[in-house]
Structures are given as C-alpha cells and as structure tokens.
C-alpha positions in Angstrom: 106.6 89.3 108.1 105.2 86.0 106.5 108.0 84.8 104.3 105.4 82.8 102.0 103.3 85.6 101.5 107.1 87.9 100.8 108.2 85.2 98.1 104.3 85.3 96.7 104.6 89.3 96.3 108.5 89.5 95.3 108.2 86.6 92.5 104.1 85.2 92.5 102.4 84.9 88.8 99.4 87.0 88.7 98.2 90.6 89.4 97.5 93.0 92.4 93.1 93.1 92.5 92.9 97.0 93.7 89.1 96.5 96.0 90.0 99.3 98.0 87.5 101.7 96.6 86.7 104.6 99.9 84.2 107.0 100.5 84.5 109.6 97.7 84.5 107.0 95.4 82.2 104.4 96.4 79.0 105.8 95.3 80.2 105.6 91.4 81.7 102.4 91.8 78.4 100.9 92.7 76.5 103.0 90.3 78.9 101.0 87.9 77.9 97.4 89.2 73.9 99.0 88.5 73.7 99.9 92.0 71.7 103.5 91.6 72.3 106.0 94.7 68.4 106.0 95.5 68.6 102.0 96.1 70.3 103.0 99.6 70.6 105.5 102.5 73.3 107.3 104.1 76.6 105.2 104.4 76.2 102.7 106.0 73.7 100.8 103.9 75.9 102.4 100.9 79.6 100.4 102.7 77.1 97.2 103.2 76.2 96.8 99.7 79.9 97.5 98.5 81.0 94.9 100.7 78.1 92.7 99.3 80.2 93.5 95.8 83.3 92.8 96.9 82.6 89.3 99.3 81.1 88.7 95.2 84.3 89.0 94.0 86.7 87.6 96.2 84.5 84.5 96.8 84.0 83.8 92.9 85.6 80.6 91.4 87.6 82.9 89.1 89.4 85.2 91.4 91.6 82.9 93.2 95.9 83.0 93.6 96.9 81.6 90.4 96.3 84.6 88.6 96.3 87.2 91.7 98.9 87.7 93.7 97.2 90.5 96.6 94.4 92.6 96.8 93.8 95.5 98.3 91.2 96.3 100.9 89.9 99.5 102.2 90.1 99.6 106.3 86.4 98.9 106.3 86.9 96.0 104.4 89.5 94.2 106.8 87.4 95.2 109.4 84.7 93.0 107.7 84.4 89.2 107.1 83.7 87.6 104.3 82.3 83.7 104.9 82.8 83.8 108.5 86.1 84.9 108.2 88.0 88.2 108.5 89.0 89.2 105.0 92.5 89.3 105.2 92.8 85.7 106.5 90.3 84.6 103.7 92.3 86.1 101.2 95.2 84.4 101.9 94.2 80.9 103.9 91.3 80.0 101.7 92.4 82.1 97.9 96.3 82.0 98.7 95.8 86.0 97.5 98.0 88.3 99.6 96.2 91.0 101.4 97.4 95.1 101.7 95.7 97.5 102.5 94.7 101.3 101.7 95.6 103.7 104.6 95.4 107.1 103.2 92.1 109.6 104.0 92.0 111.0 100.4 94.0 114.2 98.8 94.5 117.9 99.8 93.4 120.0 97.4 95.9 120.8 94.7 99.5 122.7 95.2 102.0 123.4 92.4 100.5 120.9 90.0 100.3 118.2 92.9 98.1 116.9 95.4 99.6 115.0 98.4 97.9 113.1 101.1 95.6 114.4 103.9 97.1 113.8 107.2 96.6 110.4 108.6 96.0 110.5 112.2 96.2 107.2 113.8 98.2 105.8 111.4 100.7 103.9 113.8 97.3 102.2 115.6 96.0 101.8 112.0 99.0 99.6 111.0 99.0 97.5 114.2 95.4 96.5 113.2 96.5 95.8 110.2 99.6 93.5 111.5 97.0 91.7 113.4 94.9 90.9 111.2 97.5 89.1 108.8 97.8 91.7 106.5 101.1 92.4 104.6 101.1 95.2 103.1 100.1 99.2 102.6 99.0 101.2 99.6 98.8 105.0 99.6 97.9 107.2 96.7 98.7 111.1 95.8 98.5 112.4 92.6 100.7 114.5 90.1 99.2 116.7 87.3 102.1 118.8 86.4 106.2 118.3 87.2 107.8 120.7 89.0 107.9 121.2 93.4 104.7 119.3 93.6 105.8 116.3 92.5 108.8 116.5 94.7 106.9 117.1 97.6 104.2 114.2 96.9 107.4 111.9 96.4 109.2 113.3 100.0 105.9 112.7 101.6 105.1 109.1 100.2 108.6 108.2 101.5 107.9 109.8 104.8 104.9 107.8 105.1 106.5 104.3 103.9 108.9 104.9 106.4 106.1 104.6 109.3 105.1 101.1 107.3 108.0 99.5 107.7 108.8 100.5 110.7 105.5 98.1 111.6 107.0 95.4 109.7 104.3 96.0 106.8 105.9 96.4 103.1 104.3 100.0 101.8 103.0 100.4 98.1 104.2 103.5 96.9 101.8 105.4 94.6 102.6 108.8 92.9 99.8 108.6 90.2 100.4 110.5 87.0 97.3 112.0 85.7 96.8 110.5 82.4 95.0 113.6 81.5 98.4 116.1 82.0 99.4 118.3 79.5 102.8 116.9 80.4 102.8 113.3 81.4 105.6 112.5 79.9 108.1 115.1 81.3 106.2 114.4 84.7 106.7 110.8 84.3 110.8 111.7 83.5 110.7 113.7 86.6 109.2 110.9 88.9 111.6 108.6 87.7 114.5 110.4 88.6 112.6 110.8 92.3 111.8 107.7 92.5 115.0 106.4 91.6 116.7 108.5 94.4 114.0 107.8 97.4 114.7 104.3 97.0 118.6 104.5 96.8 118.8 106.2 100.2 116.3 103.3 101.8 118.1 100.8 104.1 120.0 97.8 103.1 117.1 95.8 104.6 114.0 97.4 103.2 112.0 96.9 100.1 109.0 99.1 98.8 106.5 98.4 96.1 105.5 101.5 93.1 102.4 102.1 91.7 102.5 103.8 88.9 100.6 105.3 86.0 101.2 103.7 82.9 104.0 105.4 80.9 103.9 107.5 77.9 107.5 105.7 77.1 107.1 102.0 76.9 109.7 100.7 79.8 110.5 104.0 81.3 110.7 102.4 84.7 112.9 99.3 84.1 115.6 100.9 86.0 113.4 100.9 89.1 111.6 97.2 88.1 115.2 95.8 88.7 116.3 97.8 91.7 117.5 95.6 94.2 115.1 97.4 97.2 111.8 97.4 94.6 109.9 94.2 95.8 107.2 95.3 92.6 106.3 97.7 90.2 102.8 98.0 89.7 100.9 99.6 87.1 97.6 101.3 87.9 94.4 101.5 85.1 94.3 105.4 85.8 91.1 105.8 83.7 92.1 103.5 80.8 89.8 100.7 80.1 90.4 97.6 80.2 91.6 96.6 76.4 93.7 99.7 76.5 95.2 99.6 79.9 96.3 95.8 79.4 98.1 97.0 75.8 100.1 99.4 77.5 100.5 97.3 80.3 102.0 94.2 78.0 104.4 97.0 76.1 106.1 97.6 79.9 108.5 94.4 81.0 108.1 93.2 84.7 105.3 95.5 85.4 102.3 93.8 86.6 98.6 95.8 87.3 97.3 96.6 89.9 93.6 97.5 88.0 90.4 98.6 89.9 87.7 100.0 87.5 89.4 98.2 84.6 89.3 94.7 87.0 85.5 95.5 87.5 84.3 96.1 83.9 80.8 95.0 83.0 80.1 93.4 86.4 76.8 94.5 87.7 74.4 93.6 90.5 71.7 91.9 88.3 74.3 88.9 86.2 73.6 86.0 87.7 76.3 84.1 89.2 77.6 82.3 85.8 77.2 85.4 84.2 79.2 87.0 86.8 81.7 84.8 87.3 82.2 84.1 83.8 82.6 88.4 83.1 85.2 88.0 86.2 86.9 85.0 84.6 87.5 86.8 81.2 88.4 90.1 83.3 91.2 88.1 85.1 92.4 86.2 82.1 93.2 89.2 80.3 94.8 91.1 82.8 96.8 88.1 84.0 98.2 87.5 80.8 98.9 91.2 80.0 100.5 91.1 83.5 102.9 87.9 82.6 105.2 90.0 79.9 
C-alpha cells in the first residue's frame, strides 16, 4: 500500500470526486452535461464521450489535490488514459488526488426492502488490475429502502466483499446507501448504524475500511463510527440532494466529508467553454470543500 497516498485518505483536506458513473447510469449523466442520446451510437461512442467529460474534469485547473482527496473511477475509466497517461497514475502523480475504484456490476432486484450486489465474477483479477495500475482503493454500492433482514444481508455481504479487498492490499469503501426517499430512513439509518458498528468491531487489528453513507436524518448519527479506530473515512454520498442541500446537511455531520457525484457535476454541460467550465467546476469544489472541512 502507498503510505502517502494512506496518510492523504486517513487525514488529507478535501473531498472524495465520485466519476465512476457505469452503464445504467451513463446515458443520463451525459444527458445532464447536454449530451442528448441521439448525438451517439451504441456504447462505445456513448463510454468515449463520457470519458471526453471526465478527462474535462480531472484535467481542469480547479479539480486538483488541495481540495480533493480521491476520486473514483469506473473500470473503464482506469483502463483509459487521460493526457498520455493511465488515469490512476495522473490522478495521483500530476493532481496528487488518490485514485479508487468502482467494482460492483450493479444491484439485484429488490429483497426485503434491500437490494445487494450482483455477483462479481472476476473480482480477484479485477483487483490485481487495479493494484497495478496504482490504485488504492475500492468502492461498492447496495442500497437499503426499508430496515429489517435486507439491510442485514446488504451489510453481511458488503463485508464479505471488503474482505476480498484487503486481502489485495486495496482499502474497500463500504457503501450501504439509504434511500432518501424511505418511508423509514431514519429507523433504517439506526439500524445500519448498529451493523455497521458491529462489522467493523469484528475486522482485524490491522485493517481499516472506509463508509459511504447517505446523509443522516439525525445530524451526527454516525460519530461513533467517524472515530472508530478501524474507520480510515466516513463519507457522505449526495443521494439525490442537490448541491446547496446536500453540502447543508453535509456541514451539520462532524468529520464526515462527501463523496458527491451529480451534486459535484451541477450545471456543467458540453457547450461552456472552458472558463465557463472551469469556473462552474471551481465554484462546485469550493462549496463542497468547505462543507466537507466541518
């Protein structure tokens, strides 16, 4: 594991960029940046021209390590290069960002108010890549609607998976998102505490995970977990929010930092020019930074 890229994750100023947008959910997130679904064929002109967004972001003046600490990149993305470079090694040896990356194939279809991850085959050759290529980190997302046995099982699953990351000698982000639209966020929120809480109480002396996590209903509910000894981070996801709302909540939870996609990407489309851009990226990264920094 690179020690400078640990410290920059553990204690680094700044905020998680989440880039990592898949299949399912590429076409809206260019349809967002004014990239209409008729201005490209099939997928791979559709992964070139999201990777034409992203190499936009990550190369702008404004996104740079003093006010991001990682990104995270979809596989297709590490497997791409951005100036010449592979984009892991960019992020890190030209921004000083540290680089994860997302290694689940999307959700099965929902179970007692839960959905958990599809399987991953190829995981273990998955995270060699990944090793190789510099990166440090994993993400991998499931998603609670209800409490109850699905959110158990989503929680013994996400641990089963991490467990494969650091095996590799990769640090695994955690993420057990709570639907913000549940009838009962806030009792599922309790719940996935508690989970939490115990999943990383039976981890190894020497191993750390990172959360990301939905945006409480009660402000602070996961302090406990911010200053658990084998938590390297707690990180907040936008979940739907926008921008002004998710940085409010975000400020009102201590030692949580984001870790925003749509809410990072706000107003950036395909026609600014590039001081427009870069200036609707600047103000983006200023905000979140700074609601990050609490």
């Amino acid at each position: 594991m690179n020690q400078d890229q640990l410290k920059k994750a553990q204690s680094g100023a700044g905020f998680i960029a989440a880039l990592d947008q898949s299949g399912g959910s590429t076409p809206k997130a260019l349809k967002l940046y004014g990239v209409s679904e008729d201005a490209y064929s099939g997928d791979e002109q559709m992964f070139d021209l999201v990777h034409e967004m992203r190499t936009r972001i990550i190369t702008s003046p404004a996104f740079n390590g003093d006010r991001i600490m990682g990104a995270i990149l979809f596989e297709m993305t590490m497997d791409r290069q951005v100036e010449g470079r592979p984009t892991a090694d960019y992020l890190w040896n030209v921004k000083n960002i540290v680089p994860f990356l997302k290694i689940d194939k999307g959700l099965n279809d929902e179970q007692d108010g839960a959905q958990t991850m599809k399987p991953m085959p190829g995981l273990d050759e998955l995270l060699d890549r990944a090793v190789a290529n510099g990166v440090f980190g994993t993400k991998e997302r499931s998603v609670i609607k209800l409490p109850g046995a699905g959110l158990d099982a989503v929680v013994a699953q996400q641990f089963e998976v991490g467990q494969q990351v650091l095996a590799k000698g990769l640090v695994p982000i955690i993420e057990p998102e709570v639907d913000i639209k549940s009838p009962k966020k806030a009792e599922a929120e309790d719940q996935l505490n508690a989970a939490l809480l115990a999943g990383v109480n039976a981890l190894g002396d020497d191993q750390k995970v990172m959360l990301k996590l939905t945006l409480p209903d009660t402000d602070n509910l996961y302090s406990e977990l911010v200053d658990h000894p084998k938590v390297l981070r707690v990180v907040a996801l936008s979940g739907g929010y926008n921008r002004d709302e998710a940085c409010e909540k975000l400020a009102r939870n201590n030692g949580v930092i984001a870790s925003f996609s749509r809410a990072l990407t706000e107003g950036l489309t395909a026609q600014q020019s590039d001081e427009e851009f870069n200036s609707t990226l600047d103000a983006a990264i200023g905000s979140i930074a700074k609601a990050s920094a609490t």
